[in-house]
C-alpha positions as CSV (number, residue, x, y, z in Angstrom):
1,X,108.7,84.0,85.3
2,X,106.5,87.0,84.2
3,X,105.2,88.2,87.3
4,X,107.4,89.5,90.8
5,X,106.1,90.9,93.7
6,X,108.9,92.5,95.6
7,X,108.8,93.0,99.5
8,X,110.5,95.9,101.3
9,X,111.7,95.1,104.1
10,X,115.1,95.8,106.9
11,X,117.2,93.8,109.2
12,X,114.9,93.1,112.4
13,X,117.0,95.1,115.0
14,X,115.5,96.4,118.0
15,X,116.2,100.3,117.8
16,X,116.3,100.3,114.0
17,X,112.9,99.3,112.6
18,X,109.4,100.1,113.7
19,X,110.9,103.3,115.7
20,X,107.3,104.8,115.2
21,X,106.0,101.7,116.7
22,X,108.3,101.7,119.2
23,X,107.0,104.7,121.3
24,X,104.5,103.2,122.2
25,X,105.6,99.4,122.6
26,X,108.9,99.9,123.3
27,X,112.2,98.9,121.3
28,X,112.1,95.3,121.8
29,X,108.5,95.0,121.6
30,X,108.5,96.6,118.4
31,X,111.2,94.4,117.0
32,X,109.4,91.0,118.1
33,X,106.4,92.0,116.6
34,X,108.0,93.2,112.9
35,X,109.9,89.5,113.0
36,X,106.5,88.4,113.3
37,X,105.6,89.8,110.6
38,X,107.9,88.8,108.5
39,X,107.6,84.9,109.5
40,X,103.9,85.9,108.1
41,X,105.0,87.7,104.8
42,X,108.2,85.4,103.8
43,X,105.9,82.2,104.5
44,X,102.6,83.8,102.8
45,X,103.6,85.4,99.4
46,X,105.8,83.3,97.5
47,X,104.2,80.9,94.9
48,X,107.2,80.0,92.5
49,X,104.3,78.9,89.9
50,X,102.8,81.7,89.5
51,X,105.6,84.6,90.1
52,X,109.3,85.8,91.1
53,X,109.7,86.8,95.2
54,X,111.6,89.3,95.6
55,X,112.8,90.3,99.1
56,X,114.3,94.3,98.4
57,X,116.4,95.0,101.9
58,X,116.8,98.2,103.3
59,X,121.0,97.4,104.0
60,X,123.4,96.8,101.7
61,X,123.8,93.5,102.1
62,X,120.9,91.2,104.1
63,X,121.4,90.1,107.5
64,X,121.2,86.8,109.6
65,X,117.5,87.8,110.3
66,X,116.9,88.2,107.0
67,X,118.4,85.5,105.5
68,X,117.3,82.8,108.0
69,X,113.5,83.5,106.6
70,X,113.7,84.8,103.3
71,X,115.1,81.9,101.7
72,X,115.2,79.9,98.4
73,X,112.5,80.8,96.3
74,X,113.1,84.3,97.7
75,X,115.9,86.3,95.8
76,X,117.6,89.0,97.8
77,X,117.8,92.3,96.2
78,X,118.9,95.9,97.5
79,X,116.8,98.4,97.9
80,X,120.0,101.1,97.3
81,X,119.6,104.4,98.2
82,X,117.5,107.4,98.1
83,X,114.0,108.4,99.5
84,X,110.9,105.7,98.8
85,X,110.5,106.5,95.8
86,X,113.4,106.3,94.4
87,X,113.8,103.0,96.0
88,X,110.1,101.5,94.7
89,X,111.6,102.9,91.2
90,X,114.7,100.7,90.9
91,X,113.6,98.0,92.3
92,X,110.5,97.4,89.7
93,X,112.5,98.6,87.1
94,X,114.8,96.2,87.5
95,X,112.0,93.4,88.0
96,X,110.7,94.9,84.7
97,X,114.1,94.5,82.5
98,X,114.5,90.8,84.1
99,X,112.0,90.3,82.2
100,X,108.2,90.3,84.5
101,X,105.3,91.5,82.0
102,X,104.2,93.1,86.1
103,X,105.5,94.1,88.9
104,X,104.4,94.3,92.7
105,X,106.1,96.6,95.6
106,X,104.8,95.6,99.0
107,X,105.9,97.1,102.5
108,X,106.8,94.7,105.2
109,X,104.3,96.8,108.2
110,X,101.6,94.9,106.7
111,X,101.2,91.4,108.1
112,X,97.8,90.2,106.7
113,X,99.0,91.0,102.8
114,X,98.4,87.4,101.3
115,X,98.6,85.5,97.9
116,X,95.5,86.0,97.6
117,X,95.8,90.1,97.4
118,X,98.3,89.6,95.2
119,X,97.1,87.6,92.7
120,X,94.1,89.8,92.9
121,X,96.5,92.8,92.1
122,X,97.9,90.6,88.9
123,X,94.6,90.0,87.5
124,X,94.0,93.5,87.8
125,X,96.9,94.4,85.5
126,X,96.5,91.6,83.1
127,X,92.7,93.0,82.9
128,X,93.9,95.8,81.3
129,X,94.8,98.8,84.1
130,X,97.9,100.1,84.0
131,X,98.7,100.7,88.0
132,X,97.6,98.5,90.7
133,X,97.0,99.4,94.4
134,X,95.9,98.5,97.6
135,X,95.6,102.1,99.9
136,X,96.1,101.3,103.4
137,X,93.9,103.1,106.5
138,X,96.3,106.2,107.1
139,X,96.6,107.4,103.8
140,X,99.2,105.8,102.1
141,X,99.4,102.2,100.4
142,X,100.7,98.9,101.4
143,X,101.1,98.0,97.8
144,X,101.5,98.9,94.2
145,X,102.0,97.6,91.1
146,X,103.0,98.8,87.3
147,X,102.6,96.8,83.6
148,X,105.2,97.5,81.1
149,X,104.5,100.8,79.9
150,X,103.7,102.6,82.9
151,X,106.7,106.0,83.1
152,X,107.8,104.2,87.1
153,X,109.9,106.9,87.8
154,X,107.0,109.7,86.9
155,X,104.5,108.1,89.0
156,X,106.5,108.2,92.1
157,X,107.7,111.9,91.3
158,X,106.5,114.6,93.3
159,X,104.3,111.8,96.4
160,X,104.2,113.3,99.9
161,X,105.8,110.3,101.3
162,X,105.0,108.8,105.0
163,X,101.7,111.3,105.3
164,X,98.2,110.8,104.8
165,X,98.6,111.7,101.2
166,X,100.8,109.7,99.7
167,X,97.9,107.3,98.0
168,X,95.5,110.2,96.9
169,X,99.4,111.5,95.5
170,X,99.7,108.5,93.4
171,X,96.5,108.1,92.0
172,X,97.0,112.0,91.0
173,X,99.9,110.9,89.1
174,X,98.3,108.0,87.3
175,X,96.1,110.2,86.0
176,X,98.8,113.0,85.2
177,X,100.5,110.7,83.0
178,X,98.5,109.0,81.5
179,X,98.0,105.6,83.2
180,X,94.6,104.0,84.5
181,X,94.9,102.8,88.4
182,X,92.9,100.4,90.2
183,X,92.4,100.5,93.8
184,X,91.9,97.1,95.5
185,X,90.7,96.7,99.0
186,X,92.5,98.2,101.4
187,X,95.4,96.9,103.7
188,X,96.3,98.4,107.0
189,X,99.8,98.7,107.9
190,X,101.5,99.1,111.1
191,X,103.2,102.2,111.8
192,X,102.3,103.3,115.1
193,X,100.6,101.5,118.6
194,X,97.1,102.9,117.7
195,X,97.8,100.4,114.3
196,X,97.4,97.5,116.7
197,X,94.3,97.8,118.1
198,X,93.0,97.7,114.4
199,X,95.4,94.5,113.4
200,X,93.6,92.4,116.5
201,X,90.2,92.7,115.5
202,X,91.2,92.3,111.6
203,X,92.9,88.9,112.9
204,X,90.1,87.6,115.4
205,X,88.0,88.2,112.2
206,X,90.2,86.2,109.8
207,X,91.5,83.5,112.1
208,X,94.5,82.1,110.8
209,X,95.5,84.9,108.7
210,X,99.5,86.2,110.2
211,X,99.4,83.4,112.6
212,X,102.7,84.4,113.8
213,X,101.2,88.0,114.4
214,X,98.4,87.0,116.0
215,X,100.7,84.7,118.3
216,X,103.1,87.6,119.2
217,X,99.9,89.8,119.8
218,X,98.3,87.1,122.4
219,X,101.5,86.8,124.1
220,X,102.0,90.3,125.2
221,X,104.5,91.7,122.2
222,X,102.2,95.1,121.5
223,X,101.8,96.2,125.0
């Protein structure tokens, strides 16, 4: 396979993902809505024809709520250790020496990323750009993506991490070494309640899009 997309994501514990979130949801609430998204995500991206799925967890080793969704196609990697970009460097690395031609790095907070966005993303590197990204309403990006060539550990040097900086950060170092960068539409994410408001008109908009979002959402999960 000459193509992965690899998904970031943790063990679903209430306490221990979405903590942001959680203030203003609560723990549990949190928690049911990030399963939710992953239902979406692991259901969504994988198309074992046209490229590897990765999913790149956050513990050493993936746990039942992990496992019981991200299964066969989806290959289980670890994320290891270090700050984001550190983590978004070994993992397409290592996508890259297996063997992929390009290489996708996705966050898990963003329930409506599709197939379709990222077989948009692919076509963008095969068309020629070097670096592939979709920016995501608070200033950062729900994806990226790198062809062979592109210095992976260069571009993720020096980006103001978990701000609203961190994409104008990478596009800053596409350009300061060398590589072009194409931005795709834009993704929102979920980090905090204010997110939600945004992710409920984006999904009465596209009905059926994260149906297992949407169906946490109408049943109370984010309030």
């Amino acid at each position: 396979m000459r193509r992965a997309v690899v998904l970031f994501a943790r063990e679903p514990v209430p306490g221990r993902v979405k903590t942001r979130l959680a203030a203003g949801v609560g723990a549990k609430g949190a928690a049911r809505l990030y399963e939710a998204f992953l239902d979406d995500l692991s259901e969504a991206l994988p198309r074992p024809d046209r490229w590897r799925a990765v999913l790149a967890c956050a513990e050493p080793s993936p746990g039942p709520g992990l496992t019981s969704r991200f299964r066969p196609p989806w290959e289980l990697w670890a994320q290891g250790d270090g700050d984001l970009g550190d983590r978004l460097t070994r993992m397409l690395v290592r996508a890259l020496a297996e063997g992929a031609e390009a290489a996708l790095a996705a966050g898990s907070d963003a329930p409506t990323l599709d197939a379709e966005v990222v077989g948009r993303a692919f076509s963008a590197l095969s068309e020629g750009s070097d670096v592939v990204a979709c920016p995501s309403p608070d200033g950062g990006f729900a994806l990226v993506g790198v062809g062979r060539g592109v210095d992976v550990p260069a571009l993720f040097a020096g980006i103001r991490w978990s701000g609203p900086d961190a994409f104008r950060d990478l596009v800053a170092a596409a350009e300061r070494i060398g590589s072009t960068i194409r931005t795709l539409e834009a993704v929102p994410d979920v980090d905090v309640a204010r997110d939600l408001e945004r992710l409920r008109d984006l999904l009465t908009d596209r009905p059926g899009v994260a149906p297992r979002t949407a169906a946490a959402l109408a049943s109370g999960a984010g309030t």
